[in-house]
Backbone and ligand atoms as CSV (ligand in chain L), in Angstrom:
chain,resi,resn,atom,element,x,y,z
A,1,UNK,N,N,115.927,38.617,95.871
A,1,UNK,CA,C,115.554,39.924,95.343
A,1,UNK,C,C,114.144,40.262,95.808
A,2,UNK,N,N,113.993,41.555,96.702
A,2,UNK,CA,C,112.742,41.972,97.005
A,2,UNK,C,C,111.826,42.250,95.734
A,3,UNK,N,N,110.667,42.634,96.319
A,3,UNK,CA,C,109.528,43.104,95.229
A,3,UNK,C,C,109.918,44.499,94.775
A,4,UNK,N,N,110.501,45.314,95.303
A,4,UNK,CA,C,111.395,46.628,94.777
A,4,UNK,C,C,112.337,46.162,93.482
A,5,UNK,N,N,113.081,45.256,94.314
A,5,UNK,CA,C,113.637,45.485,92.781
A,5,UNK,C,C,113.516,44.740,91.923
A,6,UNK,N,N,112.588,43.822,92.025
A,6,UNK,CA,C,111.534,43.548,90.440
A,6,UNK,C,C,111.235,44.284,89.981
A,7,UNK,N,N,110.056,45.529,90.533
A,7,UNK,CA,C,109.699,46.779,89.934
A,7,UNK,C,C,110.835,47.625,89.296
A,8,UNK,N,N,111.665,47.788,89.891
A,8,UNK,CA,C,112.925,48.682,89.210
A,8,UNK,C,C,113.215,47.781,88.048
A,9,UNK,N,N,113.811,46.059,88.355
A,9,UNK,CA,C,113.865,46.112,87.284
A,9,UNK,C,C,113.132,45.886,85.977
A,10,UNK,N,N,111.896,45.543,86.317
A,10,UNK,CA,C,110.985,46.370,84.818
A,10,UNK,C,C,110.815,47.411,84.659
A,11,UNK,N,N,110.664,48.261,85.662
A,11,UNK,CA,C,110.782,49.216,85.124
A,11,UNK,C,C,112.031,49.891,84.081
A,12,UNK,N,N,113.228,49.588,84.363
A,12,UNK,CA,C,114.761,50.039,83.653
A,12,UNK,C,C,114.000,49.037,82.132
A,13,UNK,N,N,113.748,47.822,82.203
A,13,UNK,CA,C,113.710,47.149,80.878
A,13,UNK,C,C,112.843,47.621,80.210
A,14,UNK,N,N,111.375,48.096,80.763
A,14,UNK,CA,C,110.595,48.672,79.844
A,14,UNK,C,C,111.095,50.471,79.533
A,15,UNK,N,N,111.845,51.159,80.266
A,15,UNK,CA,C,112.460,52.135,79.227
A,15,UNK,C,C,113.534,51.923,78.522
A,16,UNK,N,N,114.169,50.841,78.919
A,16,UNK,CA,C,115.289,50.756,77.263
A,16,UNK,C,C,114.563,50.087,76.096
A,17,UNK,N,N,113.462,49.196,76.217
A,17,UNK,CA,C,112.523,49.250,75.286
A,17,UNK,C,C,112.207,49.995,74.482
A,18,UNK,N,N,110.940,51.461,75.200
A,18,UNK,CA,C,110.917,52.462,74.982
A,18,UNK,C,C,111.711,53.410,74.106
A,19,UNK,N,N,112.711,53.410,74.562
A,19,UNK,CA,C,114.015,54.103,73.835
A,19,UNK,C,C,114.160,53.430,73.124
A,20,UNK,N,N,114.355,52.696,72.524
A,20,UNK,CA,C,114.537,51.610,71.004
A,20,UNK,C,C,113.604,52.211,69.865
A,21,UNK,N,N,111.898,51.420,70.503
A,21,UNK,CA,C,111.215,52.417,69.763
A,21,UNK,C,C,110.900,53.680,69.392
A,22,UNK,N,N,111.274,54.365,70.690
A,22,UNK,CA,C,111.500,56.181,69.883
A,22,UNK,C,C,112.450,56.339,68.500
A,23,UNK,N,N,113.565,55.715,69.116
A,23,UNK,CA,C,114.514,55.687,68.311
A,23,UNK,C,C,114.238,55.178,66.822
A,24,UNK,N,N,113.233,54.456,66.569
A,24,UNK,CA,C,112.822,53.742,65.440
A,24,UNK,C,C,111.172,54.603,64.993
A,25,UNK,N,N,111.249,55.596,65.706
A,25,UNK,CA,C,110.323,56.465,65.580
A,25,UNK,C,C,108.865,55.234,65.202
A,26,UNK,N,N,108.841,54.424,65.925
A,26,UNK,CA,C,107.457,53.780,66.082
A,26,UNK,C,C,106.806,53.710,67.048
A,27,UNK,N,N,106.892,54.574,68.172
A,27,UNK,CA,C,106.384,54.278,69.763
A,27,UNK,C,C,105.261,55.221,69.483
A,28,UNK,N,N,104.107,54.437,69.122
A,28,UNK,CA,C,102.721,55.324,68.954
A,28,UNK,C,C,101.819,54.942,70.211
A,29,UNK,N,N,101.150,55.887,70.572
A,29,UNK,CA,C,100.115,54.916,71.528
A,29,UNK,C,C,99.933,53.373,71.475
A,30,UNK,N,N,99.542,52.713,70.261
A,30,UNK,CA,C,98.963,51.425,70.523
A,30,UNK,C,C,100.070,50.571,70.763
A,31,UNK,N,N,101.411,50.920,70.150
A,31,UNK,CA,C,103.099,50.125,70.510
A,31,UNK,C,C,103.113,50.349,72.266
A,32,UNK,N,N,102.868,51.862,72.606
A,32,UNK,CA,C,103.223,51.824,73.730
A,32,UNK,C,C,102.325,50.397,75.103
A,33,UNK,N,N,101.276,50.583,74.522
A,33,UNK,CA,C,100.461,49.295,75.065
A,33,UNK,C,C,100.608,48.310,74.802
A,34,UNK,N,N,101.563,47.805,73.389
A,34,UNK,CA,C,102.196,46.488,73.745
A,34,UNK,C,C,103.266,46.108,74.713
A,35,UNK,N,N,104.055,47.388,74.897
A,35,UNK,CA,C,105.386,47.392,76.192
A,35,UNK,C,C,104.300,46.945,77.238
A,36,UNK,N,N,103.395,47.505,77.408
A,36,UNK,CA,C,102.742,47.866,78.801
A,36,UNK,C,C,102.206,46.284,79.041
A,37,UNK,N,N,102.062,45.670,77.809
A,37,UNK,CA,C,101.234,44.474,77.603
A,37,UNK,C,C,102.216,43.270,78.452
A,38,UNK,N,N,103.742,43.558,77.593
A,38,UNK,CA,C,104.653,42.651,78.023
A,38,UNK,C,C,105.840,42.698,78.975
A,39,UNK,N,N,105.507,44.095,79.855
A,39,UNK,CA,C,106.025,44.283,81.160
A,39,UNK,C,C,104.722,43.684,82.140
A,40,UNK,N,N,103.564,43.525,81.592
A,40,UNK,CA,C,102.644,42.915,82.816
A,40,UNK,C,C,102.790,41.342,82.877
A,41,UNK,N,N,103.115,41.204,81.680
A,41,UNK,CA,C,103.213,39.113,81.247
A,41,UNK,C,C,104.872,38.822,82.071
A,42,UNK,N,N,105.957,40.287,81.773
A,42,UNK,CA,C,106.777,39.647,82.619
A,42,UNK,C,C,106.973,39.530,84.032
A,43,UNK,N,N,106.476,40.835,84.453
A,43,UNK,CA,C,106.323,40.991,85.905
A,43,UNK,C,C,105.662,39.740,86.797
A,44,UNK,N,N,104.550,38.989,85.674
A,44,UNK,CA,C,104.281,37.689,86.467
A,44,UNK,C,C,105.463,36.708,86.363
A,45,UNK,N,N,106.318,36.953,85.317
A,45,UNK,CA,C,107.523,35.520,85.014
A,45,UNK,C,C,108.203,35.585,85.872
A,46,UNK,N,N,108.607,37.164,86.028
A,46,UNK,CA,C,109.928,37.310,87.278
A,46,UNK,C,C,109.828,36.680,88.663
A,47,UNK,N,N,108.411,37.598,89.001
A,47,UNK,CA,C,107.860,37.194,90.460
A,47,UNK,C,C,107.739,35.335,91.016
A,48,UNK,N,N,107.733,34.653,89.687
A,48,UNK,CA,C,108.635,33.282,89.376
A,48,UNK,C,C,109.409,33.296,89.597
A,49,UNK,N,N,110.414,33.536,88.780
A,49,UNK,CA,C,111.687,33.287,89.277
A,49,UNK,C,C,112.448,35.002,89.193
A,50,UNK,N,N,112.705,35.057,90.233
A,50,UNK,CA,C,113.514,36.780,90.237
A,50,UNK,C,C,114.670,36.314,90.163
A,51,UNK,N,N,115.629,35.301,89.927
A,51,UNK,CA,C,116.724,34.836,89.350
A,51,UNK,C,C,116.889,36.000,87.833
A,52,UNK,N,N,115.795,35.801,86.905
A,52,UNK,CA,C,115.871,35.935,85.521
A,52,UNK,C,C,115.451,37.787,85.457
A,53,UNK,N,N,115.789,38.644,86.324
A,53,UNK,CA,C,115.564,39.855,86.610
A,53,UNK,C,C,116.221,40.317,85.561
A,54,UNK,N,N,117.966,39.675,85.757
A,54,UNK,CA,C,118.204,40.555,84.987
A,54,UNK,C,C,118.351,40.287,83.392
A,55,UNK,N,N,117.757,39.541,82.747
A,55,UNK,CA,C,116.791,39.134,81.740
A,55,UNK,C,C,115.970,39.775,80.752
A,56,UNK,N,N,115.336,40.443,81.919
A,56,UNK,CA,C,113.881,41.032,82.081
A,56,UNK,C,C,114.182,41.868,80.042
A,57,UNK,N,N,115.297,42.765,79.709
A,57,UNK,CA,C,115.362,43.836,78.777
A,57,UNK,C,C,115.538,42.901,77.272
A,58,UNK,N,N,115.972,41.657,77.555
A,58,UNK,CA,C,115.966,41.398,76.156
A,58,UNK,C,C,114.760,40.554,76.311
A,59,UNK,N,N,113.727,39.895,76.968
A,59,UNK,CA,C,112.791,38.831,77.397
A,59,UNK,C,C,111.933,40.261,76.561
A,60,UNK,N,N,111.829,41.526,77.021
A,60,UNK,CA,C,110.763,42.462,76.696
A,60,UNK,C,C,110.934,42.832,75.562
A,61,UNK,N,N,112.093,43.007,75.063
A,61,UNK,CA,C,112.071,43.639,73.766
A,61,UNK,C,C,111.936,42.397,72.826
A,62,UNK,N,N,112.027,41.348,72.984
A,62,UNK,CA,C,111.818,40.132,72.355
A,62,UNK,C,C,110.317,39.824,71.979
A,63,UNK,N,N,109.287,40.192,73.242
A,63,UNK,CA,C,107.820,39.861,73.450
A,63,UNK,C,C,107.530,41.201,72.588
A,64,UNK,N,N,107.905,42.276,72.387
A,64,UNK,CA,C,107.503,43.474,71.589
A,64,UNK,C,C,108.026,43.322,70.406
A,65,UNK,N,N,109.084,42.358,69.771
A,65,UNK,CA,C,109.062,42.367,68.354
A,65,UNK,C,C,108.341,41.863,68.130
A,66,UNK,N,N,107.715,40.715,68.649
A,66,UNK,CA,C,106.928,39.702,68.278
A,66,UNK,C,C,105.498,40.069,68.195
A,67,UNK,N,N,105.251,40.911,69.105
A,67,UNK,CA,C,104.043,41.687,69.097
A,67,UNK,C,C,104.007,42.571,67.855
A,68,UNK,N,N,104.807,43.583,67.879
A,68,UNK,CA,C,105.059,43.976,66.342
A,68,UNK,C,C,104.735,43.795,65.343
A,69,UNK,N,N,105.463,42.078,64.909
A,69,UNK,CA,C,105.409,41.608,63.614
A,69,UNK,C,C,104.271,41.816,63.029
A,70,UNK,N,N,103.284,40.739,64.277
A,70,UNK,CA,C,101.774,40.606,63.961
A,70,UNK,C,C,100.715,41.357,63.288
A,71,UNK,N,N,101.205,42.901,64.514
A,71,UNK,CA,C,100.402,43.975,63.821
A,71,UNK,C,C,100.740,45.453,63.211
A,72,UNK,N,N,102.069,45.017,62.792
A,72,UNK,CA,C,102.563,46.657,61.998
A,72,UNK,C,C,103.898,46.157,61.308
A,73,UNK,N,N,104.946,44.705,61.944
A,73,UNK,CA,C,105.450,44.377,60.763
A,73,UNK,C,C,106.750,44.305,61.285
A,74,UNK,N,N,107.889,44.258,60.530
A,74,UNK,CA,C,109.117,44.170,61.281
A,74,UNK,C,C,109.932,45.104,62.213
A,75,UNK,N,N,110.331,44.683,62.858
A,75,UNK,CA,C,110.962,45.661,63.760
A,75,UNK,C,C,112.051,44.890,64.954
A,76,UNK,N,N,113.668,46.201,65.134
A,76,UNK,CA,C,114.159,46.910,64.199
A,76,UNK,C,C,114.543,46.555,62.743
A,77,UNK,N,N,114.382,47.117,62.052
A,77,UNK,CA,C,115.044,46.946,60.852
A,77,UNK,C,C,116.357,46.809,61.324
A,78,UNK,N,N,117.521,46.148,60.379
A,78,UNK,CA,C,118.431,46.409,60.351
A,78,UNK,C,C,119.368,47.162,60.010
A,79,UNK,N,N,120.251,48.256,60.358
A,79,UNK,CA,C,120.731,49.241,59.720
A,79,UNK,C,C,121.798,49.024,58.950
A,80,UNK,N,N,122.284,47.817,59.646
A,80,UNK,CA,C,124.215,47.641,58.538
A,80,UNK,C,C,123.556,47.029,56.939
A,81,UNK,N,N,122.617,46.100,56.547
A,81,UNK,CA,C,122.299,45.827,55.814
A,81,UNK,C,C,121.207,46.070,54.823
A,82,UNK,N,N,121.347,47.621,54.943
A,82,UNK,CA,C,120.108,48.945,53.792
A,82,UNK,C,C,120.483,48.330,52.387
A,83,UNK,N,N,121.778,47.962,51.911
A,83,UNK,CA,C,121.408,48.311,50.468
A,83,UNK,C,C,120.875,46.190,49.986
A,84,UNK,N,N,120.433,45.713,50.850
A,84,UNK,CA,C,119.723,44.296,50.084
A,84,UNK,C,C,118.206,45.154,49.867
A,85,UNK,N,N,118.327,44.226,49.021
A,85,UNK,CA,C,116.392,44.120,48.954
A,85,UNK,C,C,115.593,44.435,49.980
A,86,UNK,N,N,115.869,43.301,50.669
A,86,UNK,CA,C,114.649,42.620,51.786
A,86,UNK,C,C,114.958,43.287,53.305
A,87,UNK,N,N,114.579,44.096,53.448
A,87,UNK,CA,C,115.515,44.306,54.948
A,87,UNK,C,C,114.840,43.761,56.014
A,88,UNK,N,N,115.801,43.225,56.707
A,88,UNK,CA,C,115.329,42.370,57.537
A,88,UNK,C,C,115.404,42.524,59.124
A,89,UNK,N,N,114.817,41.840,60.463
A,89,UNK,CA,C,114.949,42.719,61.712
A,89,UNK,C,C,116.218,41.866,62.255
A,90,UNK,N,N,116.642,43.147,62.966
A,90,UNK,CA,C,117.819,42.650,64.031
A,90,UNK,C,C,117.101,41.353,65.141
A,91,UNK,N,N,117.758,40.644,65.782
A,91,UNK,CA,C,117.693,39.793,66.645
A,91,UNK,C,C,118.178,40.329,67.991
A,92,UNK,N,N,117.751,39.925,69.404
A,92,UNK,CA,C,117.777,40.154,70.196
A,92,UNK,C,C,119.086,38.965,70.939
A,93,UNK,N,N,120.395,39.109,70.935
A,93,UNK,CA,C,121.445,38.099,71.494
A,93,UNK,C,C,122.043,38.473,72.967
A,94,UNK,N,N,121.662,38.041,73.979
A,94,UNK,CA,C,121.279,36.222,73.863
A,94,UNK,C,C,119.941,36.494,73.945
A,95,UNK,N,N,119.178,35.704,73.601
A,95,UNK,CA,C,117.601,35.117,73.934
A,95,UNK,C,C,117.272,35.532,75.549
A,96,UNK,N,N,118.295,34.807,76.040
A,96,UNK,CA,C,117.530,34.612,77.434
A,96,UNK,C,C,118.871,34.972,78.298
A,97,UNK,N,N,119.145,36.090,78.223
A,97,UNK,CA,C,120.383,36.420,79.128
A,97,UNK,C,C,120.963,37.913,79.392
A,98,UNK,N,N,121.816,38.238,80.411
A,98,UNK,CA,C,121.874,39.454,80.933
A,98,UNK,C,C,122.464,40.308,79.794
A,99,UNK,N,N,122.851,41.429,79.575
A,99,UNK,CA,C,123.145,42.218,78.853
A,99,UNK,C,C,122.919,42.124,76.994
A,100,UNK,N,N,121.937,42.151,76.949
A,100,UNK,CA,C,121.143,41.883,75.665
A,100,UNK,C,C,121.615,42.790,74.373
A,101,UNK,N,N,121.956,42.370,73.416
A,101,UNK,CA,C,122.218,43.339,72.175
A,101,UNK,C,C,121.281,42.663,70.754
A,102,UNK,N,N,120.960,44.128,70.291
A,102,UNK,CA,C,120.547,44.232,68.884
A,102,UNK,C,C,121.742,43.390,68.495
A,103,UNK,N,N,121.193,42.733,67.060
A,103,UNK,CA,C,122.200,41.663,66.217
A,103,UNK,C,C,121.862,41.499,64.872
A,104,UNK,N,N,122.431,41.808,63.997
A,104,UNK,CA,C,121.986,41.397,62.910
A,104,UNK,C,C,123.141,39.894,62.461
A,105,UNK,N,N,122.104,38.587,62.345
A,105,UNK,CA,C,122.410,37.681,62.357
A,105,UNK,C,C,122.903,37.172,60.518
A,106,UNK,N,N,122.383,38.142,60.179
A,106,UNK,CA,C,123.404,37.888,58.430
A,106,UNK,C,C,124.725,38.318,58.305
A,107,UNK,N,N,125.528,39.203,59.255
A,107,UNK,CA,C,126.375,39.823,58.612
A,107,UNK,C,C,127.273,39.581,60.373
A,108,UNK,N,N,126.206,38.764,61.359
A,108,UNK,CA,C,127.078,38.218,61.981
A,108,UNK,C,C,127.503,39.710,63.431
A,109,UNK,N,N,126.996,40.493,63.329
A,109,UNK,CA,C,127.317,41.802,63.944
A,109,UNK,C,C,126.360,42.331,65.361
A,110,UNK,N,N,126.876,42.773,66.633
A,110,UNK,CA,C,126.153,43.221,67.084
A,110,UNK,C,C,125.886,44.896,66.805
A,111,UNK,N,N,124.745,45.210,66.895
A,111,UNK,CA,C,124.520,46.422,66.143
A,111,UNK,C,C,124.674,47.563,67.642
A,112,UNK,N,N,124.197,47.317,68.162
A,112,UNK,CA,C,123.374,47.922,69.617
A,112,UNK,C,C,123.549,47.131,70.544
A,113,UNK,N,N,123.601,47.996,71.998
A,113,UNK,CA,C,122.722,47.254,72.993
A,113,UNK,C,C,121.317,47.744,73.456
A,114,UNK,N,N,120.011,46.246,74.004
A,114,UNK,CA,C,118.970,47.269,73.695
A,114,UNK,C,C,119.131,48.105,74.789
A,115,UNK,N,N,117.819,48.933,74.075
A,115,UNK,CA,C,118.174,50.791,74.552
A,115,UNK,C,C,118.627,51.525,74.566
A,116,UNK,N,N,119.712,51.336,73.194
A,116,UNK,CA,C,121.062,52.488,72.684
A,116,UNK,C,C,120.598,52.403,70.788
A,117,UNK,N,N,120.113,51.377,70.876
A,117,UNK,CA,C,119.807,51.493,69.643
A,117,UNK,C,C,119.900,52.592,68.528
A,118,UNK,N,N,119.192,53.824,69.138
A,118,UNK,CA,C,119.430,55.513,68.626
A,118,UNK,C,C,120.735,55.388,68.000
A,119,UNK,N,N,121.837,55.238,69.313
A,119,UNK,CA,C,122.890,55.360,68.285
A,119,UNK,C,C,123.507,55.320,67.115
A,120,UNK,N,N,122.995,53.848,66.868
A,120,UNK,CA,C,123.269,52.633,65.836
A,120,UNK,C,C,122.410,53.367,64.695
A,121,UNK,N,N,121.309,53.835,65.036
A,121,UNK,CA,C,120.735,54.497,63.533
A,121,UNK,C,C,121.121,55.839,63.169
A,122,UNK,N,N,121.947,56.552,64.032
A,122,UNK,CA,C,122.608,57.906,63.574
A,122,UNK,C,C,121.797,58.584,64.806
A,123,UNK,N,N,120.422,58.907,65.652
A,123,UNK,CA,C,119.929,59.331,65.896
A,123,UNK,C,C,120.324,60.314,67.687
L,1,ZN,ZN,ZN,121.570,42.852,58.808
Protein backbone atom coordinates (compact mmCIF):
# COMPACT_ATOMS: atom_id res chain seq x y z
CA UNK A 1 0.00 0.00 0.00
CA UNK A 2 1.39 3.39 -1.20
CA UNK A 3 1.57 6.56 0.96
CA UNK A 4 -1.82 7.64 -0.91
CA UNK A 5 -3.59 5.30 0.38
CA UNK A 6 -2.60 5.58 3.93
CA UNK A 7 -3.70 9.15 3.62
CA UNK A 8 -7.09 8.14 2.18
CA UNK A 9 -7.24 5.76 4.52
CA UNK A 10 -7.15 8.11 7.50
CA UNK A 11 -8.51 10.21 6.09
CA UNK A 12 -12.13 7.93 5.44
CA UNK A 13 -11.43 6.81 9.37
CA UNK A 14 -11.11 10.15 10.71
CA UNK A 15 -14.55 11.20 9.01
CA UNK A 16 -16.52 8.27 10.16
CA UNK A 17 -15.18 9.31 13.47
CA UNK A 18 -16.29 12.69 12.92
CA UNK A 19 -19.69 11.61 11.98
CA UNK A 20 -20.17 9.62 15.19
CA UNK A 21 -19.43 12.63 17.09
CA UNK A 22 -21.71 15.00 15.25
CA UNK A 23 -24.07 12.53 15.62
CA UNK A 24 -23.61 12.52 19.45
CA UNK A 25 -23.67 16.20 19.08
CA UNK A 26 -20.17 16.42 20.92
CA UNK A 27 -17.72 17.41 18.09
CA UNK A 28 -16.68 20.82 19.66
CA UNK A 29 -13.46 22.34 18.71
CA UNK A 30 -11.35 20.81 21.49
CA UNK A 31 -12.99 16.92 20.52
CA UNK A 32 -12.20 17.88 17.10
CA UNK A 33 -8.37 18.10 18.14
CA UNK A 34 -8.50 14.96 19.80
CA UNK A 35 -9.46 13.18 16.21
CA UNK A 36 -6.71 15.33 14.86
CA UNK A 37 -4.56 14.14 17.88
CA UNK A 38 -5.23 10.39 17.06
CA UNK A 39 -5.17 10.41 13.26
CA UNK A 40 -1.47 11.86 13.77
CA UNK A 41 -0.49 8.89 16.50
CA UNK A 42 -2.07 6.62 13.81
CA UNK A 43 -0.71 7.76 10.71
CA UNK A 44 2.71 6.96 12.46
CA UNK A 45 1.27 3.16 13.38
CA UNK A 46 0.14 2.57 9.84
CA UNK A 47 3.22 3.88 8.07
CA UNK A 48 4.43 0.67 10.37
CA UNK A 49 2.61 -1.54 9.31
CA UNK A 50 0.07 -0.50 6.31
CA UNK A 51 -1.16 -4.14 6.69
CA UNK A 52 -3.50 -2.63 9.66
CA UNK A 53 -4.98 0.25 7.17
CA UNK A 54 -7.84 -1.13 7.21
CA UNK A 55 -8.06 -0.96 11.01
CA UNK A 56 -7.29 2.44 10.99
CA UNK A 57 -11.67 3.41 11.92
CA UNK A 58 -12.11 1.38 14.90
CA UNK A 59 -8.07 1.88 16.19
CA UNK A 60 -9.41 5.87 15.94
CA UNK A 61 -12.53 5.83 17.33
CA UNK A 62 -11.16 3.66 20.11
CA UNK A 63 -8.06 6.34 20.83
CA UNK A 64 -11.05 9.11 20.89
CA UNK A 65 -13.16 7.33 23.44
CA UNK A 66 -10.43 7.05 25.47
CA UNK A 67 -9.44 10.48 25.01
CA UNK A 68 -12.94 11.42 25.88
CA UNK A 69 -13.33 9.63 29.02
CA UNK A 70 -10.45 11.57 30.53
CA UNK A 71 -11.70 14.88 29.69
CA UNK A 72 -15.55 15.22 29.20
CA UNK A 73 -16.60 11.60 30.13
CA UNK A 74 -18.30 8.78 28.42
CA UNK A 75 -18.81 8.38 25.05
CA UNK A 76 -21.13 6.90 22.95
CA UNK A 77 -23.58 6.40 25.34
CA UNK A 78 -25.51 3.59 24.72
CA UNK A 79 -28.85 3.89 23.14
CA UNK A 80 -30.61 0.30 23.50
CA UNK A 81 -30.01 0.54 27.24
CA UNK A 82 -31.72 4.35 28.35
CA UNK A 83 -34.01 3.08 30.86
CA UNK A 84 -30.92 1.56 33.56
CA UNK A 85 -29.55 3.90 35.81
CA UNK A 86 -26.04 4.03 34.80
CA UNK A 87 -25.71 4.45 31.15
CA UNK A 88 -22.99 3.17 29.95
CA UNK A 89 -20.58 3.53 26.52
CA UNK A 90 -20.86 1.32 23.58
CA UNK A 91 -17.63 -0.64 22.74
CA UNK A 92 -15.85 -0.58 19.64
CA UNK A 93 -16.03 -4.70 18.11
CA UNK A 94 -13.48 -5.95 17.05
CA UNK A 95 -10.68 -4.04 18.85
CA UNK A 96 -8.34 -4.46 16.23
CA UNK A 97 -10.06 -5.35 12.99
CA UNK A 98 -11.65 -4.41 9.63
CA UNK A 99 -15.18 -3.36 9.65
CA UNK A 100 -15.66 -2.02 13.15
CA UNK A 101 -19.13 -1.68 14.97
CA UNK A 102 -20.57 0.26 17.90
CA UNK A 103 -21.56 -2.61 20.58
CA UNK A 104 -23.18 -2.52 23.49
CA UNK A 105 -21.59 -5.36 25.40
CA UNK A 106 -24.54 -5.81 28.15
CA UNK A 107 -27.27 -6.64 26.05
CA UNK A 108 -24.81 -8.37 23.73
CA UNK A 109 -25.90 -6.15 20.47
CA UNK A 110 -24.25 -4.44 17.72
CA UNK A 111 -25.71 -1.02 17.70
CA UNK A 112 -23.93 0.72 14.63
CA UNK A 113 -21.22 0.62 12.40
CA UNK A 114 -18.66 3.32 13.23
CA UNK A 115 -19.76 6.29 11.28
CA UNK A 116 -23.48 5.43 10.99
CA UNK A 117 -23.92 5.76 14.38
CA UNK A 118 -26.63 8.83 13.60
CA UNK A 119 -28.73 6.23 12.65
CA UNK A 120 -28.77 4.16 15.70
CA UNK A 121 -29.71 7.36 17.72
CA UNK A 122 -32.75 8.35 15.50
CA UNK A 123 -30.70 11.19 13.98
ZN1 LIG B 1 -26.14 -1.08 26.36
Amino acid sequence: MGHMELEQALHAARALVLADLVAGDVAEADVVSLVEDAVAHRRWWVEQWPEGAGFLPGLIAQDVQDALLERHGRWPLCPVCTDSGDPHALEVEPELGPDPHWACTKQAVLVAPVGSLGSALGG
